[in-house]
Backbone bond lengths (Angstrom), bond angles and torsions (degrees), N, CA, C in turn:
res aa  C-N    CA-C-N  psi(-1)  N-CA   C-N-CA  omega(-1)  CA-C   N-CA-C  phi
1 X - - - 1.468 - - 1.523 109.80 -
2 X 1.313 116.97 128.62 1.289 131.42 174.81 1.539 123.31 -65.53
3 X 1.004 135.20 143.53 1.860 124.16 166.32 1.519 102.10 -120.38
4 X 1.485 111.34 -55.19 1.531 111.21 -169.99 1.631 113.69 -90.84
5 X 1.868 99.43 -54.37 1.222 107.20 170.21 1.395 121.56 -159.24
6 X 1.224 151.99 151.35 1.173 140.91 -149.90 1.416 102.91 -79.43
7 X 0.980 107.20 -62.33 2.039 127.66 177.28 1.664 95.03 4.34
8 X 1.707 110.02 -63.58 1.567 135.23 -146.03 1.388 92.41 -97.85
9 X 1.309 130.36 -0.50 1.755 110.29 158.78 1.483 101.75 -108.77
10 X 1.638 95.18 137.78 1.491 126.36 -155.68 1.868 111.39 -112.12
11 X 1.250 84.72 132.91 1.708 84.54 176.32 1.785 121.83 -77.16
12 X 0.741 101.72 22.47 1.798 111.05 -171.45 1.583 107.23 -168.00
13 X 1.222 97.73 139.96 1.837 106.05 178.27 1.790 90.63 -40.15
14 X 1.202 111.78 161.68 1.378 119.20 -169.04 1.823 100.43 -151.53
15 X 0.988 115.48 117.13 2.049 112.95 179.58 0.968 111.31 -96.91
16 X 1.426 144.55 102.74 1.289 142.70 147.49 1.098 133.24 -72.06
17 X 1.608 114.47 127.67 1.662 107.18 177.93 1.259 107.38 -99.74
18 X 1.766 112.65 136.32 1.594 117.61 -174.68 1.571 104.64 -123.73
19 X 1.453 110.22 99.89 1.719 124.09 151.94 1.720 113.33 -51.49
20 X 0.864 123.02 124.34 1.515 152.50 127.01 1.819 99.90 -42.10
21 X 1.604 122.53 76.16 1.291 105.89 145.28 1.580 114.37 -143.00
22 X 1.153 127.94 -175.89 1.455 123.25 176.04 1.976 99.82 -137.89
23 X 1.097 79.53 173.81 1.580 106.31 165.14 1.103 121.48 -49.91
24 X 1.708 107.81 -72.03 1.297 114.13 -156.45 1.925 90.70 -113.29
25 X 1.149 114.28 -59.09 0.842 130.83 -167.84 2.139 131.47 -81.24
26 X 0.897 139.50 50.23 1.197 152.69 -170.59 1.417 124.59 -9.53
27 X 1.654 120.05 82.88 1.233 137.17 -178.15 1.636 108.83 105.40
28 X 1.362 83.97 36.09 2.052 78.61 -175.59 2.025 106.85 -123.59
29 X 1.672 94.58 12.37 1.936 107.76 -177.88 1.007 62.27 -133.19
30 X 2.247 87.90 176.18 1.325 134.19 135.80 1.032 143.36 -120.56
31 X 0.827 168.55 179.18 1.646 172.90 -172.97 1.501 111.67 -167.76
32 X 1.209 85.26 123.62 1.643 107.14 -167.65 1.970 104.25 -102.40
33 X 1.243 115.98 139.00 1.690 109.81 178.27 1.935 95.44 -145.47
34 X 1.473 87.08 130.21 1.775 106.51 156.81 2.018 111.47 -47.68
35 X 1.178 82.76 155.45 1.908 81.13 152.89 1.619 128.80 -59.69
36 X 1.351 113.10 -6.90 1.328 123.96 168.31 1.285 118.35 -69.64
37 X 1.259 101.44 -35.59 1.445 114.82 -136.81 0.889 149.31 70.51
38 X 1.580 109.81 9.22 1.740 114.56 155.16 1.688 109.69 -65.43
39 X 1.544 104.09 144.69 1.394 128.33 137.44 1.227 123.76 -46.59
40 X 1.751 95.94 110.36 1.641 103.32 -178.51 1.586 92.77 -117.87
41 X 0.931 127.40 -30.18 1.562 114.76 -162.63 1.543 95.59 -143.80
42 X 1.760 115.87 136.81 1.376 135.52 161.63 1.509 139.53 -140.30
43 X 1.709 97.96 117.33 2.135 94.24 -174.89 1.478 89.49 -94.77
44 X 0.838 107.39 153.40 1.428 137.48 159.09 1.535 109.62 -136.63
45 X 1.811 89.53 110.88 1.398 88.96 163.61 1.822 113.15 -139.74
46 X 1.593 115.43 138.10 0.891 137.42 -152.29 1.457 118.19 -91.38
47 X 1.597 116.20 52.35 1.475 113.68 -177.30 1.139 104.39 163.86
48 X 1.682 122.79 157.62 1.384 120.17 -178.76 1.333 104.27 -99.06
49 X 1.766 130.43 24.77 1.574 107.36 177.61 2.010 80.74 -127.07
50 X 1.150 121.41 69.09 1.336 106.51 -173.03 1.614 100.25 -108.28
51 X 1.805 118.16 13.15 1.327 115.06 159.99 1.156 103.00 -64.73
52 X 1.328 140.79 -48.72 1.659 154.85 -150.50 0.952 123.04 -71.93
53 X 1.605 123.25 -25.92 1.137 137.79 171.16 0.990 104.14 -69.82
54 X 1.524 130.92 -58.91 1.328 153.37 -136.15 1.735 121.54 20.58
55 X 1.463 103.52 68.49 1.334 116.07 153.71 1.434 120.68 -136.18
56 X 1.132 117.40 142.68 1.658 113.47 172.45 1.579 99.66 -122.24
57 X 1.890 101.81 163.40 1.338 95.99 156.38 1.454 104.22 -142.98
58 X 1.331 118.73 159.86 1.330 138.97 -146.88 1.761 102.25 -120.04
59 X 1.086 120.44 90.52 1.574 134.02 -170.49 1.933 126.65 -101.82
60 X 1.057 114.42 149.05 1.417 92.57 -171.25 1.510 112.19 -104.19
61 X 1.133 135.61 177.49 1.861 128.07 -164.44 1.488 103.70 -34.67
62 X 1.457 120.40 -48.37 1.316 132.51 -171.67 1.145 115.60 -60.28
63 X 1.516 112.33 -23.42 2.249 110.11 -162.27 1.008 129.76 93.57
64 X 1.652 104.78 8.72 1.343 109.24 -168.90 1.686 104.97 -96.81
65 X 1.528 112.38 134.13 1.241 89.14 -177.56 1.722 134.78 -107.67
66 X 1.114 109.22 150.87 1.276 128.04 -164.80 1.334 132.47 -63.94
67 X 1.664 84.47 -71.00 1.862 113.57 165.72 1.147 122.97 -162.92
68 X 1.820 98.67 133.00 2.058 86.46 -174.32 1.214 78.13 -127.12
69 X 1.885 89.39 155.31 1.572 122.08 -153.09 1.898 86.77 -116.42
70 X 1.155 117.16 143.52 1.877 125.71 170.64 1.627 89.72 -138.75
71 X 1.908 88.54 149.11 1.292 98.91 161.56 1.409 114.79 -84.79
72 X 1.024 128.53 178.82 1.779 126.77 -171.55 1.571 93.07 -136.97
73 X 1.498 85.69 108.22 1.541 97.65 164.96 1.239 123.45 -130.17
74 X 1.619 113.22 153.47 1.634 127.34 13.10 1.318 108.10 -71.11
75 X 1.324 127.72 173.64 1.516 124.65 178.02 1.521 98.55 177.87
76 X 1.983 115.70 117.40 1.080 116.30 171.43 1.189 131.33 -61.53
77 X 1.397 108.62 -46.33 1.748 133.56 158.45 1.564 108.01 -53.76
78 X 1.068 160.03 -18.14 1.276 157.70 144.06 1.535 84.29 105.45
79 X 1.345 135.79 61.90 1.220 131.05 153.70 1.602 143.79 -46.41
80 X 0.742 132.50 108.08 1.645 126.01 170.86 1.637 113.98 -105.03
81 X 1.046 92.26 152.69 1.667 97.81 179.35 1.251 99.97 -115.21
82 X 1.378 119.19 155.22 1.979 129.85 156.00 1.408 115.87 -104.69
83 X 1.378 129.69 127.30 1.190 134.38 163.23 1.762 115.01 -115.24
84 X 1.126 96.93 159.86 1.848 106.72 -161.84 1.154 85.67 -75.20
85 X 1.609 124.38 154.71 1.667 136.87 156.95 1.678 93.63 73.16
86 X 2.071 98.16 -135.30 0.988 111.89 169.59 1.502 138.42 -96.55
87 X 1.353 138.46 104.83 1.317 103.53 174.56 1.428 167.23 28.18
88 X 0.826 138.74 16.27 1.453 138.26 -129.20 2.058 101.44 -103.91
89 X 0.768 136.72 155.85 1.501 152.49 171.35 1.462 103.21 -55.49
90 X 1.718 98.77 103.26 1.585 90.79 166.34 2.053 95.27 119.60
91 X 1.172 110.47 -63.15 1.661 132.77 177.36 1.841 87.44 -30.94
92 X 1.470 97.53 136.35 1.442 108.30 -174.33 1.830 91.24 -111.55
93 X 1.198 94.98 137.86 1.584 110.13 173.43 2.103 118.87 -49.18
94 X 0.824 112.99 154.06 0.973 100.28 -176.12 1.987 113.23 -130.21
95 X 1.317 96.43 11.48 1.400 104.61 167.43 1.840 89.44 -179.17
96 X 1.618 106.79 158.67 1.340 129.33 164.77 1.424 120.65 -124.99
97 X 1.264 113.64 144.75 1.511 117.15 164.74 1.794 124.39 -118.70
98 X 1.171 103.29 147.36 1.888 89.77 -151.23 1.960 78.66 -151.30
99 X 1.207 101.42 126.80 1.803 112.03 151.33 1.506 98.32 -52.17
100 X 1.889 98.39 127.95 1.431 93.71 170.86 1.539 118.71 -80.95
101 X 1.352 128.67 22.92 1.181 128.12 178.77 1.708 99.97 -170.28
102 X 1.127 111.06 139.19 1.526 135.97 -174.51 1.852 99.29 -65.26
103 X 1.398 104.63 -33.60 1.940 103.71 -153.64 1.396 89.01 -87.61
104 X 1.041 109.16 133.86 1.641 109.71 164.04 1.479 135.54 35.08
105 X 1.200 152.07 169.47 1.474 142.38 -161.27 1.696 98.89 -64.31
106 X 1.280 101.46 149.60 1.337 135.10 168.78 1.283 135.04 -163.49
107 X 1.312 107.53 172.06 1.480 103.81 160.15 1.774 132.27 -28.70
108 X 1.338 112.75 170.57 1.331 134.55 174.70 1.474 120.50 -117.58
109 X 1.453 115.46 96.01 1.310 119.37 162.22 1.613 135.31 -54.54
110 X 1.278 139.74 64.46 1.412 123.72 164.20 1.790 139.51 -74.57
111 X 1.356 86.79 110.40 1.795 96.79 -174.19 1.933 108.48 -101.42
112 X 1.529 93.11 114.89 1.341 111.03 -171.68 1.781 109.79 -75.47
113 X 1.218 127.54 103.86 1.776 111.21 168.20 1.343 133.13 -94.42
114 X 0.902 93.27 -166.23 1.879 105.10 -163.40 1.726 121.92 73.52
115 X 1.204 110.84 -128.15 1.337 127.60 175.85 1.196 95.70 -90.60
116 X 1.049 169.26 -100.78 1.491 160.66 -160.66 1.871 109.78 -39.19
117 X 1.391 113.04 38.24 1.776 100.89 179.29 1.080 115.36 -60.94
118 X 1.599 118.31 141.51 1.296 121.70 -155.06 1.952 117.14 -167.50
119 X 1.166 122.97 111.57 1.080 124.01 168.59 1.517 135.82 -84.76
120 X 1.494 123.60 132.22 1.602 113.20 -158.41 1.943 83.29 -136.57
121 X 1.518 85.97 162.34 1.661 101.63 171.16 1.091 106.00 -146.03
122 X 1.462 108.85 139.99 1.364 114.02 173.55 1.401 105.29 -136.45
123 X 1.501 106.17 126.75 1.428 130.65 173.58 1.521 127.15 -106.32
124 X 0.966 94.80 163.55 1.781 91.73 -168.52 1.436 140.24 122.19
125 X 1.339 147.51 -138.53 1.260 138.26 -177.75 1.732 103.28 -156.18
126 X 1.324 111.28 86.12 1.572 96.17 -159.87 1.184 106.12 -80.31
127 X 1.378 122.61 -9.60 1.475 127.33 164.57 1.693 137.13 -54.72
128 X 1.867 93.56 -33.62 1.362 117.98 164.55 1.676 103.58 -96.86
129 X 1.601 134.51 31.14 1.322 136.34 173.91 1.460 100.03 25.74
130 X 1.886 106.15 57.67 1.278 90.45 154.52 1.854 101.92 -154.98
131 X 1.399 96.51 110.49 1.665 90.75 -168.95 1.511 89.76 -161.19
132 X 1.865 111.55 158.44 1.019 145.69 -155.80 1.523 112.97 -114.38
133 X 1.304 130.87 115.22 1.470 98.92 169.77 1.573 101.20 -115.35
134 X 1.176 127.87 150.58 1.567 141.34 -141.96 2.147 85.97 -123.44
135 X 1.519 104.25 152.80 1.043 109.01 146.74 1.583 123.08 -98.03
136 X 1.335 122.48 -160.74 1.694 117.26 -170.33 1.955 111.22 -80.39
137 X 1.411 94.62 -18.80 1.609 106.62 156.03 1.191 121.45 -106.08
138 X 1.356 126.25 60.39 1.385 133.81 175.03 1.537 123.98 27.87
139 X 1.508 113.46 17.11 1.315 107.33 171.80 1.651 112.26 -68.59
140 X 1.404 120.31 -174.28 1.363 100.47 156.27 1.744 108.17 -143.18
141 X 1.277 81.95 164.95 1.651 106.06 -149.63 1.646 105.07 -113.14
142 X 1.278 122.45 -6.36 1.448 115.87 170.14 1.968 101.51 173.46
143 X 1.071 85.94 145.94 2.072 89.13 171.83 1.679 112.14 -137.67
144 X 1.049 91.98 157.84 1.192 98.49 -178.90 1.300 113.74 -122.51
145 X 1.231 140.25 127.90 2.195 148.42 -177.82 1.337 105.59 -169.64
146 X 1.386 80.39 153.08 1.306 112.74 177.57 1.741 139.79 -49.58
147 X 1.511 111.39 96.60 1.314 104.45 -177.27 1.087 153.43 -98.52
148 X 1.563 118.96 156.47 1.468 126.51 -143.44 1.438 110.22 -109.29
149 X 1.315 118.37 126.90 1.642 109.22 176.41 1.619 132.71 -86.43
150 X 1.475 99.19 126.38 1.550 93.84 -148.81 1.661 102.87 -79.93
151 X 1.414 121.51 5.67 1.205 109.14 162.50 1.530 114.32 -84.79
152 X 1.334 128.15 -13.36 1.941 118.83 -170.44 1.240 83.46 -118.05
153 X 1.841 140.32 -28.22 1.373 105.89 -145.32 1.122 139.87 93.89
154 X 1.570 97.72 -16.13 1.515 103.96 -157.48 1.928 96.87 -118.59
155 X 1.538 107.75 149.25 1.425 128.00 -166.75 2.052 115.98 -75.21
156 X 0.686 115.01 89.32 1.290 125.12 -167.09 1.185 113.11 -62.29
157 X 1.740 126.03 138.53 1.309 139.68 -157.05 1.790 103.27 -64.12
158 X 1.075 117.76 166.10 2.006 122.81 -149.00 1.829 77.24 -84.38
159 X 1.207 147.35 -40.91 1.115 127.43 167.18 1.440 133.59 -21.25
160 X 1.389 114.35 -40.88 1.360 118.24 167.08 1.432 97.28 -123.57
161 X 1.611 95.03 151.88 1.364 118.42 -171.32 1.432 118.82 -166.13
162 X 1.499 121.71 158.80 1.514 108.78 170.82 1.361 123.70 -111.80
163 X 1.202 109.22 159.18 1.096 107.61 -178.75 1.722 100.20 -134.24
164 X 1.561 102.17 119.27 1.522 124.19 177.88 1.632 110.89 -102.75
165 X 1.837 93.64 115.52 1.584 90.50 162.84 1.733 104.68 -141.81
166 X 1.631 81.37 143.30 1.158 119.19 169.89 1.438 128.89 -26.58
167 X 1.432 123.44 147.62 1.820 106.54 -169.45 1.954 90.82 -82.92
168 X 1.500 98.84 155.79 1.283 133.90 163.84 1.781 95.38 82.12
169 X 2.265 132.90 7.33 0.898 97.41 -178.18 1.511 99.25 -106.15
170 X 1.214 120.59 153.35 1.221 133.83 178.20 2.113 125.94 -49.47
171 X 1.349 103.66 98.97 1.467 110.34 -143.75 1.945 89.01 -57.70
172 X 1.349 96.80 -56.80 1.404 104.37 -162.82 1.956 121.90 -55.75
173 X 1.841 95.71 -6.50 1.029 116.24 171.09 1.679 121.20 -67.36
174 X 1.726 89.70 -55.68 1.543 108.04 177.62 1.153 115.51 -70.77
175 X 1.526 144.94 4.67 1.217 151.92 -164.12 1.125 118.65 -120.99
176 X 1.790 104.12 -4.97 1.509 116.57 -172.70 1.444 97.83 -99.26
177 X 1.572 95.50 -42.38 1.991 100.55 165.61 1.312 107.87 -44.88
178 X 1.452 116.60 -54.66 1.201 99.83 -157.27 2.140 107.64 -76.73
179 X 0.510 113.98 12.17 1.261 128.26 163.96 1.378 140.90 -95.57
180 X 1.714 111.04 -8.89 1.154 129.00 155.08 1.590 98.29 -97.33
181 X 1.146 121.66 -47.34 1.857 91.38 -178.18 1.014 113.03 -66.00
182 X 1.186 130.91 -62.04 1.432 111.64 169.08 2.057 124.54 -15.65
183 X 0.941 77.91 -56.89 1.957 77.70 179.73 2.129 100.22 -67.83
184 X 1.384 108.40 -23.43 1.127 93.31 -157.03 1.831 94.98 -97.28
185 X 0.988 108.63 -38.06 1.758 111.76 -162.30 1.643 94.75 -124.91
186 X 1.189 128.38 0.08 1.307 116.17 174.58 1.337 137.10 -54.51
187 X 1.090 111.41 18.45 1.542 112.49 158.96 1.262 107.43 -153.09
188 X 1.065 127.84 54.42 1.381 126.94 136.21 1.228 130.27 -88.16
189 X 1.538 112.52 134.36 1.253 120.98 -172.74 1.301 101.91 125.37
190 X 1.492 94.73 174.00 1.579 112.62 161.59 1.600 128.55 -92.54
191 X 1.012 129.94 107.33 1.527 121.83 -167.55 2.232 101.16 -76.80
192 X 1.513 85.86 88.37 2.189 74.57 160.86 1.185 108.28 -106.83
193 X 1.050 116.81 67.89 1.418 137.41 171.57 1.919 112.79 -2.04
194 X 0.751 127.20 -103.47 1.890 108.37 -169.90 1.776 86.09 -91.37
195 X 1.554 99.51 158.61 1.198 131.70 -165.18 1.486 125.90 -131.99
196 X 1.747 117.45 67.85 1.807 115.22 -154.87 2.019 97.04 -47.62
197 X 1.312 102.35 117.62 1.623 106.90 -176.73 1.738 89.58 -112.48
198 X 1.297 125.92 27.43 1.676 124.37 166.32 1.893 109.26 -38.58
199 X 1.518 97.83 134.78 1.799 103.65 -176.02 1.315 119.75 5.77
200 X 1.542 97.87 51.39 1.450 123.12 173.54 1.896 116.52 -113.62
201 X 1.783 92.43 -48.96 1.824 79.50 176.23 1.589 82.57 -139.28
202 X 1.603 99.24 160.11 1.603 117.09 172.36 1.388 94.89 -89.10
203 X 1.657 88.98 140.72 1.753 105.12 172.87 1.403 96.94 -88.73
204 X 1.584 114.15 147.65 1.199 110.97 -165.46 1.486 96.08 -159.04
205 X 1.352 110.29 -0.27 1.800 103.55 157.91 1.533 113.52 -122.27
206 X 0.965 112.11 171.41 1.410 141.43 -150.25 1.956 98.37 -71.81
207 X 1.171 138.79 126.03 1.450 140.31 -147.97 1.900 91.12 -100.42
208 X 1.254 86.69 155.40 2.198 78.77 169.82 1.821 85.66 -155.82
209 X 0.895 117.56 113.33 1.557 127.63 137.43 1.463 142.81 -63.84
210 X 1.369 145.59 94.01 1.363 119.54 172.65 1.692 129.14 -50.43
């Protein structure tokens, strides 16, 4: 089942590695790469106050865009909505994300609309790049942790990370999530940037070099 676009739901678990970089500005895009290392997914965003705005948009190698995510304000739950393409006046959201509780850290509410209604959870610490997002039967449908380079071994700074989803869930979907936590919990934690993980953990996803 599709959310954003079919293209990006995959018949086989699929690992993406997602950089934290920008243009102008250093950790304020992303760039998304296959195990190839092609470019599948790109934000570009153009400024260092682009929490404030609070919109992103979600583009494919080309620039074309996909899905842009807004926060919805006011909103106690720190809501964002996703809409297909661009924005436009009037365009009804087509999914929301909402803290499932106002008090202190928690969970992640995702409410799917239209004809596809649909409930998602996401658990975890996306700050420590390590979180789960669940469908409405607790299977799961994509994760996100911390990645390791299988040439040193060694644990790579929260800037890059992967993001694994599941066959039949919609990649460009899960990438939009991951683009509201980021705005929402993105800096939590401690950043110790690389991590010697020597005959400590098996590499067990797929390596990408530039």
């Amino acid at each position: 089942m599709y959310i954003v676009e079919e293209g990006f739901v995959y018949e086989k678990e699929t690992h993406l590695t997602v950089m934290k970089t920008s243009l102008f500005f250093s950790g304020d895009g992303f760039a998304v790469y296959d195990c190839n290392g092609q470019l599948v997914f790109r934000v570009d965003s153009y400024g260092p106050d682009i929490r404030d705005t609070g919109e992103l948009v979600l583009m494919d190698p080309n620039g074309r865009c996909l899905l842009t995510v807004r926060r919805k304000r006011p909103s106690l739950h720190q809501r964002w909505e996703g809409f297909l393409g661009e924005k436009c006046e009037g365009t009804k959201p087509i999914f929301s994300v909402r803290r499932s509780s106002i008090i202190g850290r928690s969970n992640m509410t995702v409410e799917l609309f239209g004809e596809q209604t649909e409930e998602y959870l996401i658990e975890g610490q996306f700050g420590h790049r390590n979180c789960t997002i669940y469908d409405s039967a607790k299977e799961t449908m994509a994760e996100i942790r911390r990645k390791v380079d299988a040439t040193t071994n060694v644990m790579l700074g929260k800037d890059v990370f992967l993001l694994t989803v599941k066959p039949g869930f919609d990649g460009a979907f899960a990438m939009g999530l991951v683009l509201v936590l980021d705005q929402i919990d993105g800096g939590d934690g401690d950043d110790d940037g690389g991590v010697d993980l020597n005959r400590t953990v098996p590499i067990t996803d797929c390596d990408f070099s530039s």
